[in-house]
C-alpha positions in Angstrom: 0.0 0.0 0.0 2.6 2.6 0.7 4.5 2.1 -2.5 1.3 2.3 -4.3 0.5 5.2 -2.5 4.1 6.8 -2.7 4.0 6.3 -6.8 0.3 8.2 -7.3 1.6 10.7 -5.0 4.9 11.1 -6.7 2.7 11.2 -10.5 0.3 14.3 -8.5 4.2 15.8 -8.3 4.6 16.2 -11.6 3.6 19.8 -12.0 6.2 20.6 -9.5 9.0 19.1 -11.2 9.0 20.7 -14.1 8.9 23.8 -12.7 12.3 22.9 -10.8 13.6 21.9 -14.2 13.5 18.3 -15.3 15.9 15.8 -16.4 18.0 16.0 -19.6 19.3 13.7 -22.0 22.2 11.5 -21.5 24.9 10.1 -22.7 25.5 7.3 -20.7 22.1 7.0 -18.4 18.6 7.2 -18.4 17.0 10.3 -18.7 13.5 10.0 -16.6 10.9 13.0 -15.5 7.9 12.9 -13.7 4.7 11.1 -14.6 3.7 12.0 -17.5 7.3 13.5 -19.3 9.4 11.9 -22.0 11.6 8.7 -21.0 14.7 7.9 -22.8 17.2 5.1 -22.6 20.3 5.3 -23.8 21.4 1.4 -24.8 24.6 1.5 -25.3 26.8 0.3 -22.3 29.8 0.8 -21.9 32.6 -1.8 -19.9 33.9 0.2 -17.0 37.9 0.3 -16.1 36.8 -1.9 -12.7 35.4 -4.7 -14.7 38.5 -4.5 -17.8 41.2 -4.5 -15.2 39.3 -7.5 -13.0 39.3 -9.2 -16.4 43.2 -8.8 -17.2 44.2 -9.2 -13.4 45.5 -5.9 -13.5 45.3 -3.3 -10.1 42.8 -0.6 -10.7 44.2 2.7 -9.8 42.3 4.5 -6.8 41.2 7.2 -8.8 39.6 5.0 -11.3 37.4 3.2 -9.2 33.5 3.6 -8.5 32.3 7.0 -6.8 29.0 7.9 -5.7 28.6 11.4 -3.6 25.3 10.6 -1.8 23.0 13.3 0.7 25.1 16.0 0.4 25.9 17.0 -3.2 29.4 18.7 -4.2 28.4 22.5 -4.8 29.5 26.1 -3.5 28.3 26.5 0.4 28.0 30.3 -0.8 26.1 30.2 -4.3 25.0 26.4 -4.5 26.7 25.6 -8.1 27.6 22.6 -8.3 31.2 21.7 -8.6 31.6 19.5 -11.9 35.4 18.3 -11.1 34.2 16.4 -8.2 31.0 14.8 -10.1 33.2 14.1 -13.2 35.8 12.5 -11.3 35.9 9.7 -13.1 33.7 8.2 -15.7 32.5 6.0 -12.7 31.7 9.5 -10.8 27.8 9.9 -9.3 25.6 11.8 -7.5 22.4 10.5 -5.6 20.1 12.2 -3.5 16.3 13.4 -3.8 15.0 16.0 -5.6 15.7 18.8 -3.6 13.6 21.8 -5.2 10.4 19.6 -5.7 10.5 18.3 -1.8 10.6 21.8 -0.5 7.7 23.0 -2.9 5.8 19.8 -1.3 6.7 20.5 2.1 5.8 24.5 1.9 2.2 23.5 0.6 2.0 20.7 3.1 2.0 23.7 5.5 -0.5 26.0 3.5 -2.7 23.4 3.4 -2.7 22.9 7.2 -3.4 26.6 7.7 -6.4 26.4 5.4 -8.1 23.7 7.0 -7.6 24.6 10.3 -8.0 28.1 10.7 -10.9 28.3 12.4 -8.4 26.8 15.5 -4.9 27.7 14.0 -4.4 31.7 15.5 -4.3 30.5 19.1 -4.4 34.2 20.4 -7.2 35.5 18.0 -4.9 38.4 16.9 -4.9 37.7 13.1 -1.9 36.6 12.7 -0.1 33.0 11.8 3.1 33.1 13.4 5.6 30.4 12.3 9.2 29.8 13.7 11.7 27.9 11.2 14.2 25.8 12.1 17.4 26.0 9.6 19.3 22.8 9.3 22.5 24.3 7.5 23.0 27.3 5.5 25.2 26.4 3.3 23.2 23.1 2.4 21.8 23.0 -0.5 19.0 21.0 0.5 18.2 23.3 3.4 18.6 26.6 1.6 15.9 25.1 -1.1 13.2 23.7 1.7 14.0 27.2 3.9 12.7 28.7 0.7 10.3 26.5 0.0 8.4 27.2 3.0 8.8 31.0 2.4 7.4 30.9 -1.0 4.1 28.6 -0.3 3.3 31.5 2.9 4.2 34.5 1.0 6.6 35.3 3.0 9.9 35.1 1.0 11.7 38.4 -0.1 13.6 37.8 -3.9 17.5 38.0 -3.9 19.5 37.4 -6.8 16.9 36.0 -8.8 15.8 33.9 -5.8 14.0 33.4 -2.5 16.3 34.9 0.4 17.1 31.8 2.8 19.5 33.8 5.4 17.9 33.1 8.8 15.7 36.3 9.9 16.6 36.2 13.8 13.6 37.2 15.5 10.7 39.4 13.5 7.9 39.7 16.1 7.1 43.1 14.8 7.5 42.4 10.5 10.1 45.0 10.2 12.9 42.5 8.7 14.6 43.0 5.6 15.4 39.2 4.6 11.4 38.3 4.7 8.2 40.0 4.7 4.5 39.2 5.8 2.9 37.1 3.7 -1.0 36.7 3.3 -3.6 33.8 3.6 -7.6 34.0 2.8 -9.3 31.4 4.3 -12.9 31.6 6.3 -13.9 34.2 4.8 -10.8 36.3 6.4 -7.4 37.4 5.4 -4.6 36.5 7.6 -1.2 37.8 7.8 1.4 35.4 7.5 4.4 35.9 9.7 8.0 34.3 10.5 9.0 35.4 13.7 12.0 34.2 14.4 14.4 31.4 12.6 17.9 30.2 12.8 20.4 27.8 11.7 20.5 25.0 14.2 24.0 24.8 15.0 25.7 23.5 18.1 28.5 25.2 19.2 31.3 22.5 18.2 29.7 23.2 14.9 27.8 20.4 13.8 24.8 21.6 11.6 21.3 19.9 11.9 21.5 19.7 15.0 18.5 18.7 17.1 19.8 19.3 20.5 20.1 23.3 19.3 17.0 23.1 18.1 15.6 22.1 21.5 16.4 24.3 23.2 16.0 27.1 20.2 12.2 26.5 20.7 12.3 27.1 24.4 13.9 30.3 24.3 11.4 31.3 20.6 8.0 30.2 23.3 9.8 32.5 25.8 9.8 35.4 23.6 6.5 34.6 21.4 4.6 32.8 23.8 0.6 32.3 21.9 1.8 34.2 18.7 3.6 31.0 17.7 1.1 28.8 15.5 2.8 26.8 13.7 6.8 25.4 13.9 8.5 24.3 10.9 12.0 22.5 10.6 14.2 21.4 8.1 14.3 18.2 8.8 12.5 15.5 11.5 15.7 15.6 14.0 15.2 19.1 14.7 11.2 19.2 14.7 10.9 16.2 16.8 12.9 17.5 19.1 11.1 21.2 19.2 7.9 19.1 19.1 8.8 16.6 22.3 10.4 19.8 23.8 7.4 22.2 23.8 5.4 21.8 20.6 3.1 18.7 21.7 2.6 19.8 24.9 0.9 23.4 23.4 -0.9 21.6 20.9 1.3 23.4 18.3 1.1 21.3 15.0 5.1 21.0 13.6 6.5 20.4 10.3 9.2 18.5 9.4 11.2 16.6 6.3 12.3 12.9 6.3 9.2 10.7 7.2 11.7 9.4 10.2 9.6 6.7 12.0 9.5 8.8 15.1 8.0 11.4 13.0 6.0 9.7 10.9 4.3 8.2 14.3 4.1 11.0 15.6 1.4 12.4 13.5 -1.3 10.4 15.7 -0.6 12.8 18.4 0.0 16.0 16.7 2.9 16.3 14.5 1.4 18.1 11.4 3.3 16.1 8.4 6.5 15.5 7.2 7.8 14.4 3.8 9.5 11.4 2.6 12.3 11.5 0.3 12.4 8.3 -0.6 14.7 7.1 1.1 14.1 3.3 0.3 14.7 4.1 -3.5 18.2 6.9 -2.3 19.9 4.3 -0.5 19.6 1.5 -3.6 20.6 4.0 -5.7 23.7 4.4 -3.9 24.5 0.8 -3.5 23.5 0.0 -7.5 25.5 2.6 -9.6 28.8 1.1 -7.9 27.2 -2.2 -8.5 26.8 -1.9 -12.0 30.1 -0.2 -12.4 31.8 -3.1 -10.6 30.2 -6.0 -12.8 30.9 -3.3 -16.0 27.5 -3.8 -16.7 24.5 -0.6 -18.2 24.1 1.8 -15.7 21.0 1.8 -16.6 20.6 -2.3 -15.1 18.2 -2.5 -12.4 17.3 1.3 -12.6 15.6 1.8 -16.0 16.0 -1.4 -16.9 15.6 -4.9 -15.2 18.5 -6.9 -13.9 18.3 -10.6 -14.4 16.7 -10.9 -11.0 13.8 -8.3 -12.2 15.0 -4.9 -10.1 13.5 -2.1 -11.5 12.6 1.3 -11.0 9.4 3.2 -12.8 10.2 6.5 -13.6 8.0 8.2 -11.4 10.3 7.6 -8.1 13.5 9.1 -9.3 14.7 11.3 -12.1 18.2 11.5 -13.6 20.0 14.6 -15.3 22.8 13.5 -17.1 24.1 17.1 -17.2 24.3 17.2 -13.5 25.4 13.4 -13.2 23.0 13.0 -10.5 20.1 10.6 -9.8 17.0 12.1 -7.7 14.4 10.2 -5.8 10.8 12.1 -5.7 9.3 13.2 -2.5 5.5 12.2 -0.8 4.0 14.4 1.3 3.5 12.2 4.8 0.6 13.9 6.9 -2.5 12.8 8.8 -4.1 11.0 5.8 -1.6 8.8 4.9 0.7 8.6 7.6 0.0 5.2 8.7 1.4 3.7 5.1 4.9 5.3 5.9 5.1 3.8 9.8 8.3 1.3 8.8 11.1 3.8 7.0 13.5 1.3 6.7 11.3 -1.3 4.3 13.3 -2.1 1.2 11.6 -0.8 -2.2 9.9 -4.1 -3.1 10.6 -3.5 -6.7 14.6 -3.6 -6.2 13.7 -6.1 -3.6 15.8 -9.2 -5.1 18.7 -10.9 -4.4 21.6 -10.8 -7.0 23.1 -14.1 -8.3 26.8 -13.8 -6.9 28.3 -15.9 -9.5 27.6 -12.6 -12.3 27.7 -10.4 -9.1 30.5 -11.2 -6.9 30.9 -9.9 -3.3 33.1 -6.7 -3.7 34.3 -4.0 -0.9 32.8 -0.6 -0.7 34.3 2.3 1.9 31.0 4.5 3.0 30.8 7.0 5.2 28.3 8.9 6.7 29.1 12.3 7.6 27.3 12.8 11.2 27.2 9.3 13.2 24.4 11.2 15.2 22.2 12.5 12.0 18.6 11.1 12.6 17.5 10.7 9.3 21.1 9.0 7.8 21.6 7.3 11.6 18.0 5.8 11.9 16.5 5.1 8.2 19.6 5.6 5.2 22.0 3.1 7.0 19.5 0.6 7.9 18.4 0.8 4.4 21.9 0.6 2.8 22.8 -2.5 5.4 19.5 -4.3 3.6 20.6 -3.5 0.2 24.3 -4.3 0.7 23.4 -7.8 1.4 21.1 -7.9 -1.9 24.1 -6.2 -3.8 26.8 -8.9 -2.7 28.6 -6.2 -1.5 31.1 -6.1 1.8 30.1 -2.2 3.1 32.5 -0.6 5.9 30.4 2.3 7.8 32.6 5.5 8.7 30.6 7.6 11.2 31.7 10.9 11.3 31.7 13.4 14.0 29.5 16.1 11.7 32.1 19.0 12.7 35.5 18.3 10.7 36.3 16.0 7.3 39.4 15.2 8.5 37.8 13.3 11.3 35.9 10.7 8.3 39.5 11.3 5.9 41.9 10.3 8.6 40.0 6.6 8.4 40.8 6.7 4.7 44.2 5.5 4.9 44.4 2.8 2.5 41.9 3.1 -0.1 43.3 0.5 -2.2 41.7 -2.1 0.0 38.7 -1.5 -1.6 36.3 -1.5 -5.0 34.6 1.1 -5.1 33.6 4.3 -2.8 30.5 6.1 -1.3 31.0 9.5 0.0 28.8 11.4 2.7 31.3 14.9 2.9 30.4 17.3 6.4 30.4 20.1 4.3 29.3 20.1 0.7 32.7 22.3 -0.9 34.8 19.6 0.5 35.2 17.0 -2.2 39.0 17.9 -2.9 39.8 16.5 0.8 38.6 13.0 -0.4 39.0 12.9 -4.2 43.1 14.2 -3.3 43.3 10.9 -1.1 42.0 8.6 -3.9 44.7 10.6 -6.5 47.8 9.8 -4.5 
């Protein structure tokens, strides 16, 4: 039922995604878009230097084996481009994540919609005003700038900068007079309210790990300190930070609270109050991950098991991911998780049951894969990607070492990179998202 669900939901999407831009032809992958856009499939495969030098017996160098970046994609901190010498690293070199621009869309309407249906309840002190705090994962994330503006453009609230929504944190705004946002505007009941953000910051602890729920804790005490009833509605940028506002003050007030991952603890959470979350896909992320080094090891279609069936009959439709050949990245599509639907996305850790099946190890051999995940303490990567991964590895036939990170430094995941040439292929989780030099340099030497 939730796949089901999660595929009609993802087709609604489609709208969305072209307005973020869809997917472009390739040259050596499958170009998908959203329900309803052109598919194409490139047929030609091509034997990958992993597979030719496995075939003579030679060594493969380091900086010819498999690379995927996953969850945090290698682009400028300060403008988001995307830095195309880490993604072309090799001709084995990968992005996957979700699709970032079409989540926070979701997630900002997720909210809207909430407001709308509950106004008649939503302004709990009756002065005409929906107040809103934000919790900022990280800055300079993409994936947190886009859902920070997401938010801001579905409540009207979002002031243009360079061509688009401002995400800088506002502070506090109790009185409307910042310069970063403005009051938006909602008509519902017969009434026009006034949108407001009153107060948001980056979440970030002060060893400086990013996404940090802890912060955010106690960020919401000190925001219901200062706002008291104005607050109406909390949003986060991810489920580690909104659970924890929402255990720490939100539930108790009976203030509904907005997150992104569909996190089991979130997802549950629904049933007593949490307003919605959205799911990235993670199922559908985490085989990604595992399959492009997969197929790069067996020198195989990149396309196999994605666009196409393996011999085992993995498969993915094209209205659960996208690809953009231009960017080198895979994206899963996101599913808005909220009261209606919430009880099909209780288990975040259940395999995709289309890429469900085992590979035959004699065509797939068991191969080693370094992977590391760039905050040991992340919610979302701690409690739903690496369970997800450890199912798919096994599926894979491949032999996965986990790095936890500390979330502050790179050198603290690098340092544990000391012989590379112990293993096949690579999967790469960097701290911060201009840091791919400090691993691709390691895997030149």
């Amino acid at each position: 039922m939730k796949k089901a669900l999660s595929v009609a939901l993802a087709c609604s999407m489609a709208l969305s995604l072209v307005a973020c831009g869809g997917g472009s032809k390739p040259t050596e992958a499958p170009t998908t878009a959203a329900a309803g856009g052109d598919t194409t499939t490139e047929a030609a495969a091509e034997t990958t230097t992993e597979a030719a030098a496995a075939e003579s017996g030679a060594e493969v160098a380091n900086k010819d084996k498999p690379l995927v970046w996953f969850n945090r994609q290698p682009s400028s901190s300060a403008t988001g481009q995307l830095d195309m010498t880490a993604l072309n690293f090799n001709k084995d070199t990968y992005y996957v994540g979700f699709d970032a621009n079409q989540g926070a869309e979701l997630q900002g309407t997720m909210v809207k919609d909430y407001i709308e249906k509950n106004i008649d309840t939503i302004d709990r002190n009756g002065d005409g005003i929906i107040g809103y705090v934000l919790a900022i994962g990280d800055i300079g994330h993409n994936d947190s700038i886009a859902r920070t503006r997401g938010v801001r453009k579905a409540l009207g609230t979002g002031v243009e900068k360079d061509g688009n929504i401002d995400s800088t944190p506002v502070g506090t705004n109790a009185d409307g007079t910042a310069t970063v946002v403005k009051d938006g505007s909602i008509e519902a009941g017969g009434k026009t309210y006034i949108v407001r953000e009153l107060a948001s910051q980056e979440m970030k602890n002060s060893a400086g790990a990013t996404w940090d729920a802890a912060t955010a804790g106690n960020g919401i005490g000190t925001w219901s300190s200062s706002f008291g009833e104005q607050i109406d509605i909390v949003v986060s940028n991810n489920d580690g930070m909104g659970m924890s506002m929402f255990n720490a003050w939100s539930k108790d007030n009976n203030v509904p609270t907005f997150g992104y991952d569909a996190n089991s603890d979130a997802v549950a959470a629904i049933a007593e109050g949490y307003g919605g979350t959205i799911s990235q896909h993670a199922d559908v992320q985490a085989y990604l991950t595992l399959r492009v080094l997969r197929n790069a090891l067996d020198g195989v279609d990149i396309n196999t098991g994605i666009a196409t069936p393996d011999s085992a009959g993995n498969v993915l439709s094209d209205d659960v991911y996208v690809y953009r050949a231009d960017e080198r990245s895979y994206y899963a599509l996101n599913v808005a998780v909220t009261s209606d639907n919430y009880q099909d996305f209780m288990d975040s850790t259940m395999v995709y049951a289309p890429v469900s099946n085992q590979l035959d190890a004699s065509t797939s051999p068991e191969k080693s894969v370094w992977l590391n995940i760039y905050n040991s303490a992340d919610n979302f990567l701690g409690s739903t990607y690496q369970p997800l991964l450890q199912k798919y590895d096994k599926l894979l036939n491949l032999k996965v070492d986990y790095i936890g990170g500390d979330g502050q430094t790179e050198s603290n995941i690098t340092n544990r990179l000391g012989n590379p040439s112990q293993y096949d292929a690579f999967a790469i989780n960097m701290v911060k998202t201009d840091n791919a030099a400090s691993y691709t340099s390691l895997l030149e030497q």
